[in-house]
C-alpha positions in Angstrom: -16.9 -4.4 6.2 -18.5 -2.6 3.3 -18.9 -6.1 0.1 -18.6 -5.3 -3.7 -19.6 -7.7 -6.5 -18.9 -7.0 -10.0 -20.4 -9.1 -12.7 -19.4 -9.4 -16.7 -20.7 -11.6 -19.5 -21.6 -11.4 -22.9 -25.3 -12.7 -22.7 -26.2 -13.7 -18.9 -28.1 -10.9 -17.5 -26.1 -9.4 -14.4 -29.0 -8.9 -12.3 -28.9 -12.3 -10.8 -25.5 -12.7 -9.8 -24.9 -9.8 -8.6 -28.5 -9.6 -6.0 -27.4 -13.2 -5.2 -23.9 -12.2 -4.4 -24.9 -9.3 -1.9 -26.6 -12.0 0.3 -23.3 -13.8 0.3 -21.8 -10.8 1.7 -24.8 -9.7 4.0 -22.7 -11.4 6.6 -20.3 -8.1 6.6 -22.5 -6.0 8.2 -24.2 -3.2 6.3 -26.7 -0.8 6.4 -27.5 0.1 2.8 -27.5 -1.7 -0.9 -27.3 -1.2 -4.6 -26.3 -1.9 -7.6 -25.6 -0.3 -11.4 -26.3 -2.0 -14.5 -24.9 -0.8 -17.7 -26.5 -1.5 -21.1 -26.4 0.2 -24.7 -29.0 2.7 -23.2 -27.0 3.6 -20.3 -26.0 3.0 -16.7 -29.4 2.1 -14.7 -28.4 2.6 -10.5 -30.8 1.2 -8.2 -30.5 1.4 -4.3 -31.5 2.6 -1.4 -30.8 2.0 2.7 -31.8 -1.4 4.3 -31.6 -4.8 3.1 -30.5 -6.5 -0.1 -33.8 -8.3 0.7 -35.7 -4.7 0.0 -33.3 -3.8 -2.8 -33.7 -7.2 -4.6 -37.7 -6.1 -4.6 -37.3 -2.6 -5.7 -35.0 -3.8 -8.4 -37.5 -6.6 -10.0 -40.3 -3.8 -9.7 -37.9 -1.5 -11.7 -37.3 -3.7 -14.3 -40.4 -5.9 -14.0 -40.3 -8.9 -17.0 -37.1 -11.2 -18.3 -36.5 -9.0 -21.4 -35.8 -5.7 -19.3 -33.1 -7.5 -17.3 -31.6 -9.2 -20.3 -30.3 -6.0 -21.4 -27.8 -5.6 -18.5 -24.9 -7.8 -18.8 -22.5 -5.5 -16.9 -22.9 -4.5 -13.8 -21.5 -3.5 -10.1 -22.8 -3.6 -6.6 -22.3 -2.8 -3.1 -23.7 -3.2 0.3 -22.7 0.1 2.7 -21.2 0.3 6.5 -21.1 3.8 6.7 -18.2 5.8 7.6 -18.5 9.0 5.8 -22.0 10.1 6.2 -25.5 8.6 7.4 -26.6 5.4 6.5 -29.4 6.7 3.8 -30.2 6.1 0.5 -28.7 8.7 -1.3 -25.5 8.3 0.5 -25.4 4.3 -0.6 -23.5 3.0 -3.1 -22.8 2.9 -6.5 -22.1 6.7 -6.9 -22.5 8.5 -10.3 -20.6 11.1 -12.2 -20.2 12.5 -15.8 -24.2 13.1 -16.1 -24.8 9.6 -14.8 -22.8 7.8 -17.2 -20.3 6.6 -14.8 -21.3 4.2 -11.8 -18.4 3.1 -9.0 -18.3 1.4 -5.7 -15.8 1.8 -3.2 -14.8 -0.1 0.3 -12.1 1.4 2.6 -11.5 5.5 3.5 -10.0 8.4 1.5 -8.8 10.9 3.5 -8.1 13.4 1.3 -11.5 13.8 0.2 -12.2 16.9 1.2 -9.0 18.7 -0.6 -10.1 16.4 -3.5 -13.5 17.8 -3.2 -13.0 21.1 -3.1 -11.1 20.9 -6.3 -13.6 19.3 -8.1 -16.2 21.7 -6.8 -14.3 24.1 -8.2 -14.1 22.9 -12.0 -18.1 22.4 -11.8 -18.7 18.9 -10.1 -22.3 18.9 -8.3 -22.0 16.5 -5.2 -24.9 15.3 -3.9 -23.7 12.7 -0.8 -21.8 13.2 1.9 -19.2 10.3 0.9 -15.8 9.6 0.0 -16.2 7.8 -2.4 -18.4 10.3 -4.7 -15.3 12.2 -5.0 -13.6 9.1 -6.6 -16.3 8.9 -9.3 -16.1 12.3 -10.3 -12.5 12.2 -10.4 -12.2 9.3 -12.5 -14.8 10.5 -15.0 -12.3 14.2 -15.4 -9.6 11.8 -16.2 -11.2 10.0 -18.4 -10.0 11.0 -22.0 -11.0 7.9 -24.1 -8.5 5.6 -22.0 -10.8 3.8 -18.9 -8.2 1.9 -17.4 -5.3 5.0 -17.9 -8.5 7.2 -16.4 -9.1 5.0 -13.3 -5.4 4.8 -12.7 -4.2 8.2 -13.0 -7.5 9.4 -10.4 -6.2 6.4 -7.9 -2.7 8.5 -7.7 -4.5 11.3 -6.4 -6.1 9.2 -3.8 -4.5 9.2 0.1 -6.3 6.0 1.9 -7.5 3.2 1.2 -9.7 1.4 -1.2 -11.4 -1.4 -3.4 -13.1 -0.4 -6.1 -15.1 -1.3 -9.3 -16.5 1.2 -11.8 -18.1 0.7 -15.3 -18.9 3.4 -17.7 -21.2 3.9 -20.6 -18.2 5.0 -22.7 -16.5 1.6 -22.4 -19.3 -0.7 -23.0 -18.7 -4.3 -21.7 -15.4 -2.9 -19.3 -15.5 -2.7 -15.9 -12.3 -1.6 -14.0 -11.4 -2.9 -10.3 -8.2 -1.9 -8.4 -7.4 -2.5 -4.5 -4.8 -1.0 -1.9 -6.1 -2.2 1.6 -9.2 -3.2 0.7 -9.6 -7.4 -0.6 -10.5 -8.0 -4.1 -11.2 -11.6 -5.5 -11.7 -12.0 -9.4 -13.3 -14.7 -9.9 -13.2 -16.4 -13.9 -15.7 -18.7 -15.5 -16.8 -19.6 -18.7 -17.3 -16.1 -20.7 -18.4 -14.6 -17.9 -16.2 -12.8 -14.8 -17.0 -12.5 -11.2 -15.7 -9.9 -9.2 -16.1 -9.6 -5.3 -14.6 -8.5 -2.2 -15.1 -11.7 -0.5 -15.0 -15.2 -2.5 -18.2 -16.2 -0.5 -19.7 -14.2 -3.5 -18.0 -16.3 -6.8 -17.8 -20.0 -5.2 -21.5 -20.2 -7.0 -20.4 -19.1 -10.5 -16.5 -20.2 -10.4 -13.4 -21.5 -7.9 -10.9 -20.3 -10.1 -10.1 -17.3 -9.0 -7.2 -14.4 -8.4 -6.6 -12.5 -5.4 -5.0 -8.5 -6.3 -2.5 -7.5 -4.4 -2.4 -4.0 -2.8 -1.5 -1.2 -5.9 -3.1 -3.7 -8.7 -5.4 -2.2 -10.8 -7.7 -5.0 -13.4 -9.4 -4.3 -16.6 -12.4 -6.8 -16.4 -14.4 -8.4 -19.5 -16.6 -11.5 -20.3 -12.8 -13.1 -21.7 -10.9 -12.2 -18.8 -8.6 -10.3 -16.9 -5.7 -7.9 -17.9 -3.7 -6.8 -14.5 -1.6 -3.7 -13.8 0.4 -1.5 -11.4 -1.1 2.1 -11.3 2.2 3.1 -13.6 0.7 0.7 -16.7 3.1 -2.2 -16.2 1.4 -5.6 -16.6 1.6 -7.7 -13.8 1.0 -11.8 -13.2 -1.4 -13.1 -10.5 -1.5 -16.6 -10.0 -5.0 -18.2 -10.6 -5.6 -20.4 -7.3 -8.5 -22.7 -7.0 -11.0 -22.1 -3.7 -11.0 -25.2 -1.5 -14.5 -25.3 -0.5 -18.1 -25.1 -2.1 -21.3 -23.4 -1.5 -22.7 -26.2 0.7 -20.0 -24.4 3.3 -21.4 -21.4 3.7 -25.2 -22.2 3.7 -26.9 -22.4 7.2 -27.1 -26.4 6.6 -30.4 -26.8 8.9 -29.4 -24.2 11.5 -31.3 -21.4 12.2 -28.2 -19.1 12.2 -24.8 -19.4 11.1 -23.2 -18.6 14.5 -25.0 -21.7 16.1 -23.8 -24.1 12.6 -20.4 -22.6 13.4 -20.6 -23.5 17.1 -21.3 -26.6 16.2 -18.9 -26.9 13.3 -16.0 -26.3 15.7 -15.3 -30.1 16.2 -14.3 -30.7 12.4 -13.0 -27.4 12.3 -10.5 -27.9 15.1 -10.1 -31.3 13.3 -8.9 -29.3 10.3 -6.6 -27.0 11.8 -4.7 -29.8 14.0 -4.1 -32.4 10.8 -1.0 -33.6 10.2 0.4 -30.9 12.2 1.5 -33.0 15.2 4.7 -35.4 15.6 4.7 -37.9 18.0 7.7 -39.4 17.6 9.6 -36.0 18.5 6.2 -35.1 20.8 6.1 -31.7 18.9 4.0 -29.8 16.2 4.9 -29.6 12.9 4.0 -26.4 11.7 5.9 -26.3 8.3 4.1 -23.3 6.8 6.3 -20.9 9.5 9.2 -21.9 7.8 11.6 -21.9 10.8 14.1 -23.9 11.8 14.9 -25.2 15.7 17.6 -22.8 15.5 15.9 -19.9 14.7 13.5 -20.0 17.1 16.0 -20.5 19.7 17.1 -17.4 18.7 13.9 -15.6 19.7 14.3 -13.7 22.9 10.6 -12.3 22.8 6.8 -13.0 21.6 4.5 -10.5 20.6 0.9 -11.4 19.7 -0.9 -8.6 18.0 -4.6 -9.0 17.1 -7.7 -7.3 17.9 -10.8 -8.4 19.4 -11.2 -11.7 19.3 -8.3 -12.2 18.1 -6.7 -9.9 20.5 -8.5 -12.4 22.9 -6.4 -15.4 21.6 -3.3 -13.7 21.9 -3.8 -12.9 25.3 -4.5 -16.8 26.0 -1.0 -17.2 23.9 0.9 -15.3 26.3 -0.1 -17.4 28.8 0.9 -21.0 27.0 4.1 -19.2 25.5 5.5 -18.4 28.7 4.5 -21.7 30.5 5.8 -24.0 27.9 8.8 -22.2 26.3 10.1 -19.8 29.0 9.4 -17.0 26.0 8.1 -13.3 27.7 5.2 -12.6 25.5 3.2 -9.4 25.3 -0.1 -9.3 23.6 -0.8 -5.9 21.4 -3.8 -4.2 20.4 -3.3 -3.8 17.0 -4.8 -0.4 16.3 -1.9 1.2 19.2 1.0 -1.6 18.3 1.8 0.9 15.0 1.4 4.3 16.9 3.1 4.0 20.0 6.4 3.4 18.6 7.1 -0.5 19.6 10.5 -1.7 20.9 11.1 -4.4 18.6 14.0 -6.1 16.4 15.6 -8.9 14.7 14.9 -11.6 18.0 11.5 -10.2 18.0 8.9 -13.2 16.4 5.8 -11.1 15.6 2.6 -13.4 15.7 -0.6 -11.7 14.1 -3.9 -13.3 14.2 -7.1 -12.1 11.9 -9.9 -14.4 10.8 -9.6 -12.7 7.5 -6.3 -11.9 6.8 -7.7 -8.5 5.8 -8.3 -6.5 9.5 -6.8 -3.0 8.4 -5.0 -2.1 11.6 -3.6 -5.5 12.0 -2.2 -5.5 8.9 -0.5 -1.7 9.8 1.1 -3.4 12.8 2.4 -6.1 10.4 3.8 -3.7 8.0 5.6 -1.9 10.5 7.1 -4.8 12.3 8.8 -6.2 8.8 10.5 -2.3 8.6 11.8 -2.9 12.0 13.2 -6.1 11.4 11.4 -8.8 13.2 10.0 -11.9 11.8 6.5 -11.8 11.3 4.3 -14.8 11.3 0.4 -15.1 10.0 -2.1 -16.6 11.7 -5.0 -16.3 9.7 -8.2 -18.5 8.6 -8.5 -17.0 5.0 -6.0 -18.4 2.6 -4.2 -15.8 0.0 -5.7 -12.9 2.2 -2.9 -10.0 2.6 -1.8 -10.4 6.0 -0.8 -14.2 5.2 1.0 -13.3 1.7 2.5 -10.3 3.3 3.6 -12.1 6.4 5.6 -14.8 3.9 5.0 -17.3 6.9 2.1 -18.8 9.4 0.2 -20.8 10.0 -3.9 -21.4 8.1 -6.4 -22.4 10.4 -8.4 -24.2 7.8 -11.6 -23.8 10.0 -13.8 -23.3 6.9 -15.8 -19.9 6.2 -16.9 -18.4 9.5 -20.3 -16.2 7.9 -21.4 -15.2 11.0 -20.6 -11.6 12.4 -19.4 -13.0 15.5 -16.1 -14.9 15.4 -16.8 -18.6 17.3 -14.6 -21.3 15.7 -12.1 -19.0 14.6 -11.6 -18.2 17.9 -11.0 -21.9 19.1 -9.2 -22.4 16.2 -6.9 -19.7 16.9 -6.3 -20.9 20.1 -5.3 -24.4 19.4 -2.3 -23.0 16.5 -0.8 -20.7 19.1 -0.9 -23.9 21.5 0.9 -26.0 18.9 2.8 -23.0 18.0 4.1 -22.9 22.2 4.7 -26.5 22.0 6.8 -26.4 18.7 8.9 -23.5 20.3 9.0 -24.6 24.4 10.6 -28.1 22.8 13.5 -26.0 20.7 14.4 -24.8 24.5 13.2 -26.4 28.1 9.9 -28.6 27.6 10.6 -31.8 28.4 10.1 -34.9 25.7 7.3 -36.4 28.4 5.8 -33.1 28.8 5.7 -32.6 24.9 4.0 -36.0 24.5 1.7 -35.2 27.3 0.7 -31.9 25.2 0.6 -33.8 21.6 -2.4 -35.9 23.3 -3.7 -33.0 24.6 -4.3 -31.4 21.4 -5.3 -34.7 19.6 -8.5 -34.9 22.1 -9.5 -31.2 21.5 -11.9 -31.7 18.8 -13.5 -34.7 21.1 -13.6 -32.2 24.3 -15.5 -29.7 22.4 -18.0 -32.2 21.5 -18.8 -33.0 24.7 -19.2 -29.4 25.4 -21.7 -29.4 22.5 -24.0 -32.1 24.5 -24.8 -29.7 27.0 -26.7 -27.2 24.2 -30.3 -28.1 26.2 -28.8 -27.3 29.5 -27.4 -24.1 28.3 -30.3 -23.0 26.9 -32.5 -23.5 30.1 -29.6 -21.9 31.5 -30.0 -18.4 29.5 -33.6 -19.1 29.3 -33.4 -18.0 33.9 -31.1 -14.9 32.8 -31.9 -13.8 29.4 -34.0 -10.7 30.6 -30.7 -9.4 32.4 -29.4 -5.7 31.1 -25.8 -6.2 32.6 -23.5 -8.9 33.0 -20.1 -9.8 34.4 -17.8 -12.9 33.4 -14.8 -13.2 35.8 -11.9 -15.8 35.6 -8.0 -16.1 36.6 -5.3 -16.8 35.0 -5.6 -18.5 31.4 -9.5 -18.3 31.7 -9.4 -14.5 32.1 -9.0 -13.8 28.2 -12.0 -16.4 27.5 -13.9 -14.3 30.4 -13.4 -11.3 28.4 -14.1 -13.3 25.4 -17.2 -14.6 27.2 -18.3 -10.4 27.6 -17.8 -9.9 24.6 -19.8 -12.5 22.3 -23.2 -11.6 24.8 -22.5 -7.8 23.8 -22.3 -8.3 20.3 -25.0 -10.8 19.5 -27.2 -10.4 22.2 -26.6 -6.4 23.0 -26.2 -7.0 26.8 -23.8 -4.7 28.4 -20.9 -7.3 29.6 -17.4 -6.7 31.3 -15.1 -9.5 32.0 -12.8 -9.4 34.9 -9.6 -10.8 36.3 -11.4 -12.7 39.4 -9.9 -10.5 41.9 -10.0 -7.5 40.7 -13.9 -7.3 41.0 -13.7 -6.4 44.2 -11.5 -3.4 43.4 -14.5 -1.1 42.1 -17.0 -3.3 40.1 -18.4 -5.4 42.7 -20.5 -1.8 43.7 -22.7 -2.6 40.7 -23.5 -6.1 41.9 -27.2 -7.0 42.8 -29.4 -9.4 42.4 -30.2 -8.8 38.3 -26.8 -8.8 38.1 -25.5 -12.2 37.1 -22.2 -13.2 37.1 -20.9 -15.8 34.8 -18.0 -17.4 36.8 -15.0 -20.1 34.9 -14.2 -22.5 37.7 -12.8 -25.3 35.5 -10.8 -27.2 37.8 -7.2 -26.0 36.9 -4.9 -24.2 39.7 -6.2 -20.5 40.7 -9.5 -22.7 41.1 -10.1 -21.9 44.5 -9.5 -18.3 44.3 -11.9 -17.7 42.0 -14.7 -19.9 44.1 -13.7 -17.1 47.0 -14.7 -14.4 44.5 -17.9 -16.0 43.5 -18.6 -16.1 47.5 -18.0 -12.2 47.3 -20.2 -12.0 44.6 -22.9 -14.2 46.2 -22.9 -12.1 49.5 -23.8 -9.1 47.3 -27.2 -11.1 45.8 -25.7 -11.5 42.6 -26.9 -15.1 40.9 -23.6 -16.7 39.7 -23.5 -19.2 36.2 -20.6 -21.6 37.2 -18.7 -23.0 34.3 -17.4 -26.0 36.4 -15.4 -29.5 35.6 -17.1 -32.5 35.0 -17.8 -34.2 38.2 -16.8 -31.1 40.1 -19.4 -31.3 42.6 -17.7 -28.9 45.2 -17.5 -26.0 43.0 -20.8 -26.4 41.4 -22.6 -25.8 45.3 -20.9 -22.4 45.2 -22.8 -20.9 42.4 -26.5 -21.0 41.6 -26.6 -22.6 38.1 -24.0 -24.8 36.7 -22.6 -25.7 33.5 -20.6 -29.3 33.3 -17.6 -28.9 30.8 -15.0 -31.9 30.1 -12.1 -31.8 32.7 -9.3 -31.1 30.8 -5.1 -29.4 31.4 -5.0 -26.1 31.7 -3.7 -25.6 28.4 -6.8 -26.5 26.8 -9.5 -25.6 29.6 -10.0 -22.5 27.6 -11.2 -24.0 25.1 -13.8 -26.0 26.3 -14.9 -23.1 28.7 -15.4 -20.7 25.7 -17.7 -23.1 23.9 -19.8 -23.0 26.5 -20.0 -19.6 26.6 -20.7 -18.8 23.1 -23.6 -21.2 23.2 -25.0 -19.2 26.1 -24.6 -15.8 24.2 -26.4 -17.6 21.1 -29.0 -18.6 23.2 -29.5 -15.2 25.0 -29.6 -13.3 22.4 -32.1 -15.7 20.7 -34.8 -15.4 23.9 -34.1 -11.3 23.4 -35.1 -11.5 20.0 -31.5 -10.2 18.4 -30.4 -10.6 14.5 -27.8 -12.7 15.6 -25.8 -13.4 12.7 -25.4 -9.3 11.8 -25.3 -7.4 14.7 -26.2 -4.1 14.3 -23.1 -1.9 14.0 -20.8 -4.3 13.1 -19.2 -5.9 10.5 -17.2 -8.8 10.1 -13.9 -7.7 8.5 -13.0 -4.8 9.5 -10.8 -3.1 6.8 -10.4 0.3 7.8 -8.4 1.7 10.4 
């Protein structure tokens, strides 16, 4: 959600890396900017609501030649989702205290604010936004008595909620102080000079060497280094990991948006995630980062998939191959209600969570209280050393490269093709057949091929959205393991393209919805050619005899259901396993292209944000 950057040298002025860091993170979703410089004068804060595009030019008109920004070599910045408070300018980021000598930006939610507030109203603190986080400033700065790291820590045991946070203060020139519980932090070190960032999109340009905090660490920062701590004072060792991928990764590489580059991306992705992970010999997967053996898994007498969203999506296509291919019941869980309604789960529970990020706040609660009621928890997760993944112990990485884009696309597929290996790896410890193991392990190896051919139908997917781009409401429909990717289908056209969508099991549209069907209704329809086929073609014929203009996503070659709808899409006949898959890419490419005709900001929806890290 909200991105910090943090930015320490000796001589390099801070301006630079920290403006150019914001854009890294712009992919987050925000809706205000700023930054705080500190120099022997003082702390400089510039910001104000809208772009880091409109912040960079008030900032260079603030301090207008080379020599003015020279003098800041220290500095912290922010871009804003708001939670508490409008999204304006004085409730943006970094917040002041102790007469404006003390600058600090915060991700993630205090809920004791208010109790925290009042008290500091009470000893003479003037307030003047209607955040959380100015209450974290201001109490930092009463606890600071000559000690900035002992100040920063005592003030964080006061705290209820969660957080990421850097500070800097005229007092301790050249120090800058970070600290995380539930909220990522990535320090980043270079060559006398130190990056800090809630996202490592933000340091790849300055540094790979870098080292993730773990929930309760608390950093002193300087040009030299890094000095780590638990909130009691007692050193602690990070390991110093290097970051497997460059800057040329997460630049749009020709593309007009990063959603499209990712669309297209998904072939090497996938290519990525299914390496070395399949055995043909025992016509399995080999998924060696789960860290279970035949036995154990045999043990298992139920799945849950907990995710949310997208993810949430995925899961619900997992329940679907992990009850076909290993006899396993599988439930998949909203994350945000998995932790609150008290789940019945225990020691022959496996516990699968997906997140793109390894950082999605309510996920990472349902995690949390699996492990205290004794099940086995794997990670599935894109982004390595993120918290769900290290807490987790066990999982599997997706490897599908940065996803920058707001909307998840080859994560998605990506996610999708581990749980499939995942099923396969545990239907062969029990009742799936050595032929019908090999059958899958070729299955999976032509994924990354079946998406491309998916990919070859971008024109015709276009002039597809081009007939329906001007339509307000939407449905998707599908049966079986093609109703997740219709509800997946819903929701990429609502977030990129702000069309209101609702995905449907097939039949049930005719138990309600089909009363809002007309003829600027369109429905998009999944007909790859897999069994519950011809159901759904009767459904389209009820949809038809309302006037409602149906998109087909049909089989290659599948002439029969194509003259059933009025437009269709060709897709690669594949198993059922994997017809998700392919139908979903076709899917997002119609969103992209929808929401391009309308006009949209496609890669940061408004209202969104990518990694959503508070509850």
């Amino acid at each position: 959600m909200c991105g910090i950057v943090g930015f320490s040298s000796h001589e390099k002025s801070a301006c630079e890396p920290l403006v150019n860091g914001l854009r890294r993170l712009e992919y987050r979703g925000y809706d205000s900017a700023g930054v705080a410089l500190e120099s022997a004068d003082g702390i400089k804060v510039v910001k104000q609501r809208g772009k880091v595009a409109e912040l960079d030019k008030l900032l260079k008109e603030e301090l207008a030649t080379e020599d003015e920004r020279a003098k800041y070599t220290v500095g912290i910045a922010h871009t804003r989702w708001a939670t508490h408070g409008l999204p304006t300018t004085v409730n943006a980021h970094p917040h002041i205290a102790d007469d404006g000598n003390l600058a600090l930006v915060h991700n993630g939610i205090i809920e004791n604010y208010a109790t925290l507030r009042a008290g500091l109203e009470k000893r003479g603190c003037k307030f003047v936004s209607q955040t959380d986080t100015e209450v974290l400033a201001h109490l930092v700065a009463t606890f600071d008595k000559g000690d900035f790291l002992s100040a920063v820590s005592h003030a964080l045991k006061q705290v209820e909620g969660t957080y990421g946070i850097a500070t800097i203060s005229r007092r301790h020139p050249g120090e800058m102080v970070v600290a995380r519980k539930g909220s990522p932090l990535v320090i980043g070190i270079g060559e006398h000079e130190t990056v800090v960032a809630s996202d490592v999109s933000a340091i790849v340009a300055y540094t790979r060497q870098v080292i993730y905090l773990k929930d309760g660490d608390i950093a002193l920062v300087t040009p030299d280094g890094v000095s780590i701590y638990s909130l009691d004072n007692a050193p602690v060792s990070r390991e110093v990991q290097e970051v497997d991928w460059d800057l040329g990764a997460i630049e749009k590489g020709g593309f007009d948006h990063f959603m499209l580059k990712e669309i297209f991306e998904q072939p090497d992705a996938l290519r990525n995630t299914i390496r070395g992970r399949l055995d043909k010999s025992g016509a399995t997967a080999i998924l060696a980062g789960l860290n279970l053996t035949p036995r154990d898994l045999a043990s298992f007498r139920r799945v849950a998939i907990i995710g949310c969203g997208t993810s949430l999506h995925a899961g619900m296509v997992g329940k679907y191959l992990f009850e076909k291919l290993a006899d396993m019941p599988t439930s998949p869980e909203q994350a945000a209600e998995f932790r609150y309604c008290n789940p019945i789960i225990g020691p022959d529970n496996w516990i699968v969570a997906l997140s793109q990020s390894g950082e999605t706040a309510d996920t990472l609660a349902a995690v949390r209280e699996s492990i205290r009621k004794g099940a086995l928890v794997s990670g599935l997760c894109n982004v390595v050393g993120s918290t769900i993944a290290r807490e987790a112990g066990r999982g599997v990485y997706l490897h599908a490269g940065p996803e920058i884009s707001v909307a998840s696309t080859k994560a998605f597929t990506a996610q999708v093709t581990a749980l499939l290996m995942s099923a396969l790896k545990l239907g062969r410890t029990r009742r799936l057949s050595y032929s019908e193991g090999a059958r899958l392990v070729d299955e999976i190896e032509r994924i990354p091929e079946l998406v491309g051919e998916v990919l070859k139908q971008n024109e015709r997917i276009a002039e597809v959205a081009a007939k329906y781009a001007k339509a307000d409401d939407m449905f998707f429909i599908g049966r079986g393991i093609l109703y997740p990717t219709a509800l997946e289908g819903a929701l990429k056209i609502k977030e990129v393209a702000y069309v209101h969508a609702e995905g449907y099991q097939a039949a049930e549209l005719k138990h309600g919805p089909i009363a809002l069907l007309s003829e600027e209704t369109p429905v998009v329809a999944l007909l790859a050619d897999i069994p519950g086929k011809e159901k759904t073609v009767g459904n389209v014929q009820e949809c038809r005899a309302r006037n409602a203009p149906v998109i087909g996503i049909c089989s290659e070659g599948d002439s029969a259901a194509a003259e059933h709808v009025n437009d269709a899409i060709f897709v690669p006949k594949t198993s059922e396993e994997v017809a998700p898959i392919v139908s979903v890419v076709a899917l997002q490419l119609f969103a992209y292209h929808v929401a391009r005709l309308r006009g949209c900001e496609i890669d940061q929806p408004r209202n969104l944000a990518k990694s959503v890290t508070v509850e």
